[in-house]
C-alpha positions as a printed Julia matrix, in Angstrom:
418×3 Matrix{Float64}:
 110.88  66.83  35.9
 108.14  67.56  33.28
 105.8   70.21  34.73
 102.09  70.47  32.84
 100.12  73.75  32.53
  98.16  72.82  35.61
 100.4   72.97  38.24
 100.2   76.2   38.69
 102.07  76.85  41.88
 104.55  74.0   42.29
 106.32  75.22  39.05
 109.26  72.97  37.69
 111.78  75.19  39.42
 110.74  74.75  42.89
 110.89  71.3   42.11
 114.63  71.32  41.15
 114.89  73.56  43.9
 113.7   70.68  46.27
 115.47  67.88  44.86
 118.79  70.04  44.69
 118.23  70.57  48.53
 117.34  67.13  49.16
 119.36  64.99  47.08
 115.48  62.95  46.58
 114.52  61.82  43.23
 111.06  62.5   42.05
 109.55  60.39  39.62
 106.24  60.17  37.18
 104.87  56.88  37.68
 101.36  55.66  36.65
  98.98  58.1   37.89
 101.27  59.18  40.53
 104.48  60.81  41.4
 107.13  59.56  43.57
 109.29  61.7   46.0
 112.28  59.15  47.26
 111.6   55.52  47.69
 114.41  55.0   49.09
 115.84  58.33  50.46
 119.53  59.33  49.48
 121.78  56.84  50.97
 119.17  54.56  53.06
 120.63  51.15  52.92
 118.28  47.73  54.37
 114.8   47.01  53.55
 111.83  49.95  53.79
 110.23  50.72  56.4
 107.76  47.87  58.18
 103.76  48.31  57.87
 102.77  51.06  60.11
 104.99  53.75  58.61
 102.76  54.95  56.09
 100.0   57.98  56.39
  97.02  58.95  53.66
  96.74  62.6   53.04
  93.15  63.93  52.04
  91.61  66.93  50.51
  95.14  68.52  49.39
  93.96  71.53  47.25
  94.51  70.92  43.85
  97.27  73.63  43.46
  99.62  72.14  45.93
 102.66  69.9   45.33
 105.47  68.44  46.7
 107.72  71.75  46.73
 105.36  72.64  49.46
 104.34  69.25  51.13
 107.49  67.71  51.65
 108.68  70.99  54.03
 105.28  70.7   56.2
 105.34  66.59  56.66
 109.4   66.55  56.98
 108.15  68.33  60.71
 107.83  65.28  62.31
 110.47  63.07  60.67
 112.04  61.76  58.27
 110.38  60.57  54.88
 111.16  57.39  53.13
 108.63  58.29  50.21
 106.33  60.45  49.19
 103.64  59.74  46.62
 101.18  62.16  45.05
  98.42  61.03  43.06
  98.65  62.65  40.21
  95.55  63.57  37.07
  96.46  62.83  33.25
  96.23  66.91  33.22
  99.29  67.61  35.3
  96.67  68.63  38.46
  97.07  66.51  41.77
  93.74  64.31  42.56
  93.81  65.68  46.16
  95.5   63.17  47.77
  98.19  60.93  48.53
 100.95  59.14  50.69
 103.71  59.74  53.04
 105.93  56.74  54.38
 108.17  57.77  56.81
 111.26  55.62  58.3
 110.01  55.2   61.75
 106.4   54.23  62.93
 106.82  56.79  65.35
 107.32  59.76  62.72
 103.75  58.57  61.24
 101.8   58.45  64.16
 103.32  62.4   64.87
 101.89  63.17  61.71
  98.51  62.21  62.56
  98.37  63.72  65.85
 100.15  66.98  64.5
  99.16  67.3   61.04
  95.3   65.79  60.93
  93.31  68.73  60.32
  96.07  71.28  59.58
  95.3   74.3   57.28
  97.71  74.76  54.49
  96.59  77.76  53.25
  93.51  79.8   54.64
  90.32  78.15  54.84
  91.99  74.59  53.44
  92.11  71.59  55.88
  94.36  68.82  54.81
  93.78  65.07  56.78
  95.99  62.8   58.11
  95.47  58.89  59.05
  96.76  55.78  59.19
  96.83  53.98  55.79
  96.3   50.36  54.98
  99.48  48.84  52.69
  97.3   47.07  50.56
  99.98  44.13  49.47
  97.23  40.96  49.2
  96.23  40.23  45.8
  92.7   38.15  45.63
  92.69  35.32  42.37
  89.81  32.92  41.65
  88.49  30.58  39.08
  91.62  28.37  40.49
  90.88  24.53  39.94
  89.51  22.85  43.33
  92.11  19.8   42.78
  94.8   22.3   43.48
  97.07  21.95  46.66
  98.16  25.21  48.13
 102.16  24.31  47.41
 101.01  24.01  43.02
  99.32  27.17  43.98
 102.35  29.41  45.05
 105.02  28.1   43.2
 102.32  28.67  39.93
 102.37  32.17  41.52
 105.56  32.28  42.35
 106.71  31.78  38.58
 104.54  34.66  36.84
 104.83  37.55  39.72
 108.09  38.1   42.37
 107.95  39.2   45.53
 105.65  37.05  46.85
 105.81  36.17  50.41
 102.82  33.97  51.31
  99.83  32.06  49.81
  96.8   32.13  51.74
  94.38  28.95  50.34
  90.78  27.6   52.22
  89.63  24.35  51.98
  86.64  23.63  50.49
  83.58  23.46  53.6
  82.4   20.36  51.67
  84.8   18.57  50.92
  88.25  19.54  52.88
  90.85  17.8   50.15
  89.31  20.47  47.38
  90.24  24.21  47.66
  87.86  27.42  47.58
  88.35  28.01  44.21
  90.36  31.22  45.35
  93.09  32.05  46.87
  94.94  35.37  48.74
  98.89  36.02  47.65
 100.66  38.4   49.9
 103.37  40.6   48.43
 106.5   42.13  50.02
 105.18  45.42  48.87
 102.26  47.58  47.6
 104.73  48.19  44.79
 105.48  44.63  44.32
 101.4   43.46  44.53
 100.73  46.36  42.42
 103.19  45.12  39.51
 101.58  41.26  40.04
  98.28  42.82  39.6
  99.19  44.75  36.26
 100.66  41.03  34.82
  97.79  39.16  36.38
  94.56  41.09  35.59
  94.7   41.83  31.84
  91.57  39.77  31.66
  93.32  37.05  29.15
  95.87  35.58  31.69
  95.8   32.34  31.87
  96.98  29.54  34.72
  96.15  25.78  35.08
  94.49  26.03  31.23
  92.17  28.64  32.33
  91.71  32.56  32.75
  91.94  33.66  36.3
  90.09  36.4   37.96
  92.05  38.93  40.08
  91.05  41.64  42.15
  93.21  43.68  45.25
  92.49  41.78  48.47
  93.19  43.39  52.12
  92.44  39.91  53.63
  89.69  41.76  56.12
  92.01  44.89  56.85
  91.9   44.15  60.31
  95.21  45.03  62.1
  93.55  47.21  64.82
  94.65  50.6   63.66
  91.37  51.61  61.52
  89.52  51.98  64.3
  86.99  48.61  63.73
  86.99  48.16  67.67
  83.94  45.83  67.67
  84.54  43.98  64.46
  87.79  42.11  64.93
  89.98  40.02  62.81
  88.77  37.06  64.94
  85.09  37.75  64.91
  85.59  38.08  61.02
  87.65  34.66  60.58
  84.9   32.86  62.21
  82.42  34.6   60.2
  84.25  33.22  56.87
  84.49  29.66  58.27
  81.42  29.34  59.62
  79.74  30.53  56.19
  82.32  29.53  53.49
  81.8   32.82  52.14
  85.13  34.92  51.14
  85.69  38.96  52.47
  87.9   40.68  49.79
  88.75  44.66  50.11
  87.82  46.48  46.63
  88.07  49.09  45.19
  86.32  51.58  48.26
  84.22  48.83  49.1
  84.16  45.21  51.1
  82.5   42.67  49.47
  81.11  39.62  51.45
  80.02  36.85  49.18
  79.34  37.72  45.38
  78.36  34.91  44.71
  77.92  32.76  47.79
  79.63  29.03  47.96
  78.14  26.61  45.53
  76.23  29.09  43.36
  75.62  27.99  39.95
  74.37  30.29  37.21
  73.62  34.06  36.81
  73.48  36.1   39.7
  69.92  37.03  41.26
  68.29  39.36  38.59
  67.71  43.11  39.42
  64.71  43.55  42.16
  67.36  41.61  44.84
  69.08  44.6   46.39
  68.82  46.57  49.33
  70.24  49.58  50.29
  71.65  49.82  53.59
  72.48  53.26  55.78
  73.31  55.12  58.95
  75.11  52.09  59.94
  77.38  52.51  63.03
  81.22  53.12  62.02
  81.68  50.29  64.64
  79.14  47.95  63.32
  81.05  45.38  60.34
  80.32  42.01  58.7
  80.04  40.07  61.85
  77.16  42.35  63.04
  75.28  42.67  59.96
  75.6   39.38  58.22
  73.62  37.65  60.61
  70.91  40.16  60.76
  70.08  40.62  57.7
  70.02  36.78  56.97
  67.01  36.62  59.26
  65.16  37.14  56.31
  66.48  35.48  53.53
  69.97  34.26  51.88
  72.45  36.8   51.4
  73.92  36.66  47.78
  76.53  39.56  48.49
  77.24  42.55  51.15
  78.96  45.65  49.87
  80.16  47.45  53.13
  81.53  50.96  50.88
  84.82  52.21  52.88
  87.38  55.25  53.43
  90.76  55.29  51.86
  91.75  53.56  55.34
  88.94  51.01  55.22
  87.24  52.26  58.0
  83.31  52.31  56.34
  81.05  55.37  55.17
  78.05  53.99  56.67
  75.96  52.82  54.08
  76.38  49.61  52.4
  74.16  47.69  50.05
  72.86  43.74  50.41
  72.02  41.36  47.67
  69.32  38.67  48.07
  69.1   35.49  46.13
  65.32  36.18  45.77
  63.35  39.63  45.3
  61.2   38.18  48.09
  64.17  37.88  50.74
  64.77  41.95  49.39
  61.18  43.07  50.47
  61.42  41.24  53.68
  64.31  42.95  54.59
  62.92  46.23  53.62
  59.85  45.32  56.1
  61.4   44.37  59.18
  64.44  45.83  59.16
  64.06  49.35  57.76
  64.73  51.52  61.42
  65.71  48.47  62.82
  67.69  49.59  66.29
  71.04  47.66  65.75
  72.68  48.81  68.95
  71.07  50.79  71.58
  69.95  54.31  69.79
  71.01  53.76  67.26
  68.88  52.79  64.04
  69.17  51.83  60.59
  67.66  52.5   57.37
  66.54  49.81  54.34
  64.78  50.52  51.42
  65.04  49.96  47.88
  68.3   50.15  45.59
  68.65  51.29  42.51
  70.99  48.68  40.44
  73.03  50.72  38.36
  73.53  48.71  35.63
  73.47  50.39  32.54
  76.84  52.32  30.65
  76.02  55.17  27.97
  78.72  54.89  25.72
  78.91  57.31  22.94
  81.57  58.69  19.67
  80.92  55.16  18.31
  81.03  55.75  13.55
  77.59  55.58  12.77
  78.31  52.82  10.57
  78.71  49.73  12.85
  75.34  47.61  13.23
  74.63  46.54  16.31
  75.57  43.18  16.0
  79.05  44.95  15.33
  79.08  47.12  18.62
  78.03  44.2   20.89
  80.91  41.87  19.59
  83.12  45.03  20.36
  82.09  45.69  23.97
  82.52  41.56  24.74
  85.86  41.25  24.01
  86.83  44.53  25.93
  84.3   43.81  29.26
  82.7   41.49  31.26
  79.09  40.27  32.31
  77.5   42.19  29.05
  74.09  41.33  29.51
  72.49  43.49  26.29
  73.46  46.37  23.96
  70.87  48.5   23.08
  71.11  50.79  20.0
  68.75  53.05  18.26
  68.33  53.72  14.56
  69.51  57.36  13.28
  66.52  59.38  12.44
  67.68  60.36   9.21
  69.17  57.06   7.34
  67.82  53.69   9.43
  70.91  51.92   8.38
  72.72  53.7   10.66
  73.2   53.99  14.16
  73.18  57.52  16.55
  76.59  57.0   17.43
  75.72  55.96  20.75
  74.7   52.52  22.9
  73.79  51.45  26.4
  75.15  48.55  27.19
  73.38  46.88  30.36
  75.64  44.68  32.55
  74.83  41.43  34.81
  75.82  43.66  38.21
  76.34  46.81  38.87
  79.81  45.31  39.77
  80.01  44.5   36.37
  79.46  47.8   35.34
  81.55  49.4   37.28
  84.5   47.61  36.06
  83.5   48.17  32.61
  83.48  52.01  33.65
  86.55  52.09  35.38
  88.47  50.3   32.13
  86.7   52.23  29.33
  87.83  55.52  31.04
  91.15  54.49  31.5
  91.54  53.46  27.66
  89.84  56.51  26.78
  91.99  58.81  28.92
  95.42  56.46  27.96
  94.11  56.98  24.17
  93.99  60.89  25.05
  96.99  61.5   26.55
């Protein structure tokens, strides 16, 4: 086990002094370390959904050496994953999956709120397995069976293919469809082969993104907003739900939408929303006033919502309407919430780029590594005008855009550091 400079306390011998007691493995993975997965001598599949607990605000100088003693407690662990930085420091949290159901719900009701060391709090809940991968850009003509086995040849472990037909015209498809995996470990593998952003299936690139198909299994405490209520949402609409990355995303872009999205001016931000209150609720409401383009509902590591969300219009006019009558609008009885303007956040700073390249140059460059570029700006040095200040911003279509452009430039740039 190669130990970094920042794990301070869980040196490399109490880790060989835990694995020599447990006879576990512990691995490096990508951005994480594994403890077990399977443990010594477990024979038959894992453990079934419902095993599995998220563990928050870890302090940064803790590791397994002294986690795996505190959550062993109350039973026995199947795995244990630590999310891990490129520095050798954990990022605070992580994952225990335990053999039994009932060993993870002892952990919540025993270790929730426990303090590890003095004045540090660690959490424990329920987590999601996130195992649904969502893919679109799929040609309407396709039948669901040419859908899996397509799927079915590129990725393994696939156990289902989940595939709407079209609200217009039933004998067409969605355009997208939702794979379930066998495994977070198994989705997580389709999703590294699928989403390079040059795949290609059926003649064309695809589009894929992780999918919880609503995350509605009861145990995330969404009491009001049901699996049902949500299902009849979607068919009712013809809009799709997909879980993101700490976010739900209703719509983006709505069924039949041709060209661009809306242009900046068409968003509302959304907060002090009831942890109760979900799509079904607020969908309706807030297309009183105008179409709905796309609803981010921003979640918890167990999908539960933060309460705050943000709602894209078609139209700036729908936006200000919104903001107008709904803005302390009582959504259940005292309870009230707030609308007013968002701030798209559109626009990446991206510096260290040779002074040399034109603009033309840098623009190309960005393209062919990110999506939804809408404009690169770059300004002359002050010195010699033929070159640039080794910097751009680079303005995307969506602040979903540029978000994904964030989250993959960081990556390469931390990959390319490391």
């Amino acid at each position: 086990v190669k130990m970094s400079d920042g794990q301070l306390v869980s040196t490399e011998a109490a880790l060989l002094e835990l694995i020599k007691k447990t006879g576990y493995d512990i691995i490096q993975e990508y951005g994480q370390r594994k403890y077990g997965g399977p443990p010594p001598g477990w024979r038959g599949p894992p453990p079934p959904p419902g095993c599995k607990v998220f563990v928050g605000s870890i302090p940064r100088d803790i590791y397994e050496d002294k986690l795996v003693p505190l959550f062993e407690r109350v039973g026995r662990i199947y795995e244990f994953r630590l999310m891990m930085e490129y520095n050798g420091e954990n990022r605070g949290y992580g994952f225990v999956k335990y053999t039994t159901r009932k060993a993870a719900t002892r952990a919540i009701i025993f270790l929730d709120n426990y303090e590890i060391y003095p004045g540090k709090f660690i959490t424990v809940e329920k987590s999601l397995d996130i195992c649904h991968l969502f893919i679109s850009s799929i040609p309407e003509e396709m039948k669901k069976e040419e859908i899996q086995e397509e799927i079915m040849n590129v990725t393994d472990g696939v156990l289902e293919v989940i595939v709407y037909p079209n609200v217009i015209d039933r004998s067409k498809n969605r355009g997208y469809a939702y794979v379930e995996y066998e495994s977070h470990r198994a989705a997580a593998q389709a999703h590294r082969v699928l989403a390079r952003g040059t795949f290609q299936l059926w003649g064309q690139t695809i589009k894929v993104d992780w999918a919880e198909l609503h995350s509605m299994n009861g145990s995330s405490g969404q009491s009001v907003s049901n699996e049902a209520a949500l299902l009849e949402l979607i068919k009712n609409t013809g809009y799709n739900l997909i879980l993101g990355h700490r976010q739900r995303i209703y719509g983006g872009p709505p069924p039949g939408w041709r060209g661009p999205p809306p242009p900046r001016g068409c968003e509302v931000f959304v907060g002090r929303i009831p942890r109760d209150i979900y799509e079904d609720k607020l969908v309706p409401l807030f297309e009183r006033v105008g179409r709905i383009y796309e609803l981010r509902l921003m979640t918890e590591y167990n999908s539960e919502h933060r309460g705050f969300g943000f709602v894209r219009y078609t139209t700036r006019k729908a936006a200000t309407r919104a903001i107008i009558f709904l803005d302390n609008f009582e959504i259940c009885l005292g309870k009230f919430i707030a609308v007013c303007t968002s701030m798209d956040r559109c626009r990446l700073f991206i510096g260290s780029i040779p002074e040399e390249m034109k603009k033309e140059e840098i623009h190309e460059e960005i393209m062919k590594v990110t999506d939804g570029v809408v404009a690169v700006v770059v300004y002359p040095s002050v010195i010699d005008r033929s070159k640039n200040r080794r910097y751009a911003y680079v303005d995307y279509e969506s602040h979903r855009a540029a978000a994904q452009a964030h989250r993959k430039l960081v990556r390469e740039y931390k990959k390319n550091m490391s």
